[in-house]
N, C-alpha and C positions, 0 to 999 in steps of 0.2 A: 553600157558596162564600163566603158573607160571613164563616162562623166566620174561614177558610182566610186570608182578606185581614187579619184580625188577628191575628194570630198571626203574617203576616210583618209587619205592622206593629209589633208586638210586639219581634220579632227585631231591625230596624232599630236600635228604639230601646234595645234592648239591648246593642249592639253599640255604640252611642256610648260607652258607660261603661264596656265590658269592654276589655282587651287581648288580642293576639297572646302568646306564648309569647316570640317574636321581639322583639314591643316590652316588656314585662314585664322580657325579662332587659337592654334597654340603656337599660331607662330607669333603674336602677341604675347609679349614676356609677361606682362601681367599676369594674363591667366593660366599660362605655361608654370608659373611660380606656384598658380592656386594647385593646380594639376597636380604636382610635386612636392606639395604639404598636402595634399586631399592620401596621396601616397606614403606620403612619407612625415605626420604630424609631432613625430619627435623632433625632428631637424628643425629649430630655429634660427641656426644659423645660416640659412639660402639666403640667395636675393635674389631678385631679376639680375645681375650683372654674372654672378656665379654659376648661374646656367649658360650653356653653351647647346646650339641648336647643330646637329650632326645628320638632320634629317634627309634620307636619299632622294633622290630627284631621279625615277623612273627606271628601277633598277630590274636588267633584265627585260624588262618590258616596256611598249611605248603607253602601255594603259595606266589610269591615273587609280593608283590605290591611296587608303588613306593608315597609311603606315607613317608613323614618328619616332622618331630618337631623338636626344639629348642628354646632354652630361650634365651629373651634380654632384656634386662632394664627390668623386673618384666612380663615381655609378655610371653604368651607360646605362640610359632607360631607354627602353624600346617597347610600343605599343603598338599595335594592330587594329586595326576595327574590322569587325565581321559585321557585316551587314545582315540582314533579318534570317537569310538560309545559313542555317550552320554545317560546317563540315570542319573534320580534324584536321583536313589537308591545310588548314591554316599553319599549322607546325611547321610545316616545310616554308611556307613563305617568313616564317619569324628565323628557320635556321639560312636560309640565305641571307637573311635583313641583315643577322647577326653576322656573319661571316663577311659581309662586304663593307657593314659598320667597321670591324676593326683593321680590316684592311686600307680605308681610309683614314682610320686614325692613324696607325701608324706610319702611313704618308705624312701625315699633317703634323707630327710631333716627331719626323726624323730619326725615325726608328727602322734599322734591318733586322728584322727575324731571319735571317739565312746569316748574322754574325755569332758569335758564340755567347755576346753579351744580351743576359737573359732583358727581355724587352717587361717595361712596364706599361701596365692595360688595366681599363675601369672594369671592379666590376659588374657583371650583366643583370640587369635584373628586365625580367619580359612577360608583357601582359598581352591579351587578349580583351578587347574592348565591344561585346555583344549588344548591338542593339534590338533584337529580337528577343522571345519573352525565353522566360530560363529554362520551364518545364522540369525536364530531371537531368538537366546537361552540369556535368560537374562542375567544381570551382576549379580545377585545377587538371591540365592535360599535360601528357608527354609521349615523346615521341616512341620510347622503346613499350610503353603500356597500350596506343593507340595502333601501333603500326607491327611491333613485332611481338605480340603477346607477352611484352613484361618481360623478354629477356635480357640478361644485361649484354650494354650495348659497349661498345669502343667509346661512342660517344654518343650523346644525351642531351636532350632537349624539353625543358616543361616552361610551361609559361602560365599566368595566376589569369581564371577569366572574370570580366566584373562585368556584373549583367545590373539593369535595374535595382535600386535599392529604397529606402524612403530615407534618406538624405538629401540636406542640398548645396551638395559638394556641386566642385564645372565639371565631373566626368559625367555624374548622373543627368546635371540637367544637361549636355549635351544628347547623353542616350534619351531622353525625354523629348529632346528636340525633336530625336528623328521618327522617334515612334507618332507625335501628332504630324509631323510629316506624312507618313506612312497611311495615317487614318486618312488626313486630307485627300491625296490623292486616290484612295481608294473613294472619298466623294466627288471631287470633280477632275478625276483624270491629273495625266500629265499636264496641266497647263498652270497660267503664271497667277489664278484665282489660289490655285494649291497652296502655290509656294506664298502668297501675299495674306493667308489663310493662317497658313503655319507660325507667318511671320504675330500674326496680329494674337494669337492664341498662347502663345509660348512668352509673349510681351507681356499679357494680359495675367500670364501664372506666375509671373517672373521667373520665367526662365530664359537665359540667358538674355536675361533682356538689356543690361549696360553696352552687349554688346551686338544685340539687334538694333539698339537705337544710336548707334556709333557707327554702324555699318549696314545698313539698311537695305540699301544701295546694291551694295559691292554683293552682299547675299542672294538679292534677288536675282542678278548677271548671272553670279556664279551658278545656280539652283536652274537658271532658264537654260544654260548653257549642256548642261547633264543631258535636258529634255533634248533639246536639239541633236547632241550627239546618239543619243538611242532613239532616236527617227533617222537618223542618217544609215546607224548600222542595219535597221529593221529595213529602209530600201536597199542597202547592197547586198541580204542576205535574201531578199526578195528576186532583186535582178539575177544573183545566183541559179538561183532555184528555176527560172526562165530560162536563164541557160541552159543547163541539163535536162531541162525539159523538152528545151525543141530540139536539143541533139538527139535525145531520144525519139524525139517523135520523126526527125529525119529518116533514123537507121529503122525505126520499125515500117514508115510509109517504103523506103525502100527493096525491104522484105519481100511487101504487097500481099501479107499472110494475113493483116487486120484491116477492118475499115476504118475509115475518119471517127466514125461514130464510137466505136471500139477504143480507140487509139486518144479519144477524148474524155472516157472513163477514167484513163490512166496518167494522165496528166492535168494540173487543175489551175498553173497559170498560165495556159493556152485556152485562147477561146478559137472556138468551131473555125471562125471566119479566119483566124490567123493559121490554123492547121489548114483550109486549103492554099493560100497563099503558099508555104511550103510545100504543100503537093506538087503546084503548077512549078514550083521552083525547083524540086527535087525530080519532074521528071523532062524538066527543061533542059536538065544537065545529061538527062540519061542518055 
C-alpha cells in the first residue's frame, strides 16, 4: 500500500514537467499562430511574436488536463479539450481557467483591482475542443442553459464547441489525431504498437505530420508515459480495493456469524488461502 502511494506520488510529480500531446504541439508558436488564424482568419496582422502563451500549469489540481490559453490582439483565448466522454461539467473547468487566467494577468501586468483605477483586461473568448464524435451535442454551451435552466444569472459563462469537421485546419487534424489514436488502441491495447501506429497513419494522411516527423520522439515518450500513469493508478485503485476487503473480511470472521466459504462470495480480491491466513490471524489475537 505504501509502495502504491508513491508511485502516484511519483506520477504527480511527473506530470508537473511532462506535457499533453495537445499542449506539446501549441506550445510551438508556429502552430499556436495556425490555431489563431484556423480561429480567427480575418486577423492578418498576428505573428508568432504577438502571441503570448498564459497557459496554466496544474491549476487546482496535480492531474494533467489539456487546457490552453494565450493572448492575441487584446484576446485572451482559452481552450479546453474534452476527451471522447462528454459532460457539460466542462463549463466549470473553463470558468475557473478563466478566473485564475486573469488573476495572473493582472499580477503580471501590475494591476490592483481592489484600487479605484478601473483595470484593463483582454477580451475572453472560450472554446471547447471535442474529440469525440458530435452526434447531436450543440455548438455552443452555457453555464446558466446547462446548469440552471436558462435562468439569468449574476454571472455567465458560454463557450463555442468545435468537434470534427472536413477541413484541414491544426485544430481538426489534431482532433483526427486523437480519434486514430482512439481506434489504434482499441486494436492493440494500451501499448507502444498503438501509439507507433497512430504515429505512422496520421504521417501517412498528413496529419500532423511536419510535426510528427520533428518530434517523433518526444511523442512517443510522452503518449507511453499516459499508459504508464493509468497502470499505476489502476494498481493503487486495486490495492484499495484489498484493503477494505480484508478489513471486511476481519470484522465479518470476527463475528463468526459466516464461513470462509460465505465470507469469499463477498469479497473477490481475496483468495480462499489468504482469508484463512487471516482467520489464524484474527483469532490468534482473540
Amino acid at each position: 500500500m505504501q509502495d502504491d502511494i508513491k508511485q502516484i506520488e511519483k506520477v504527480m510529480a511527473k506530470r508537473t514537467a511532462k506535457n499533453s500531446v495537445f499542449l506539446d504541439l501549441f506550445q510551438n508558436k508556429s502552430y499556436l499562430l495556425k490555431l489563431y488564424k484556423t480561429l480567427h482568419p480575418e486577423d492578418t496582422t498576428a505573428t508568432e511574436d504577438s502571441l503570448t502563451d498564459v497557459t496554466i500549469t496544474n491549476v487546482l489540481t496535480d492531474n494533467l488536463y489539456n487546457d490552453l490559453g494565450f493572448i492575441a490582439n487584446n484576446k485572451l483565448m482559452i481552450l479546453i479539450e474534452a476527451q471522447s466522454t462528454w459532460t457539460v461539467n466542462i463549463l466549470v473547468r473553463v470558468l475557473l481557467y478563466l478566473a485564475q487566467s486573469y488573476h495572473e494577468y493582472f499580477q503580471r501586468t501590475c494591476q490592483d483591482y481592489y484600487k479605484s483605477r478601473k483595470v484593463k483586461m483582454p477580451k475572453p473568448e472560450l472554446y471547447v475542443i471535442f474529440t469525440g464524435n458530435k452526434g447531436r451535442k450543440p455548438d455552443k454551451i452555457s453555464l446558466s442553459k446547462e446548469f440552471f435552466e436558462g435562468t439569468d444569472l449574476d454571472i455567465e459563462v458560454k463557450a463555442k464547441v468545435i468537434y470534427e469537421s472536413d477541413t484541414d485546419d491544426i485544430i481538426n487534424q489534431y482532433i483526427i489525431f486523437c480519434k486514430v489514436f482512439n481506434e489504434q488502441t482499441k486494436q492493440h491495447g494500451m501499448t507502444q504498437k498503438a501509439v507507433t501506429e497512430t504515429i505512422r497513419i496520421c504521417k501517412d494522411r498528413n496529419v500532423l505530420k511536419e510535426y510528427l516527423l520533428d518530434r517523433e520522439k518526444e511523442v512517443v515518450t510522452i503518449m507511453m508515459s499516459l499508459f504508464d500513469d493509468e497502470q499505476i493508478m489502476k494498481s493503487f485503485i486495486k490495492s484499495e480495493r484489498h484493503d477494505t476487503e480484508r478489513a471486511m473480511a476481519e470484522q465479518l470472521i470476527r463475528k463468526g456469524k459466516m464461513t470462509l466459504e460465505e465470507i469469499a462470495d463477498c469479497v473477490s480480491t481475496l483468495s480462499f488461502d489468504e482469508l484463512k491466513e487471516i482467520e489464524a490471524e484474527v483469532m490468534q489475537l482473540a
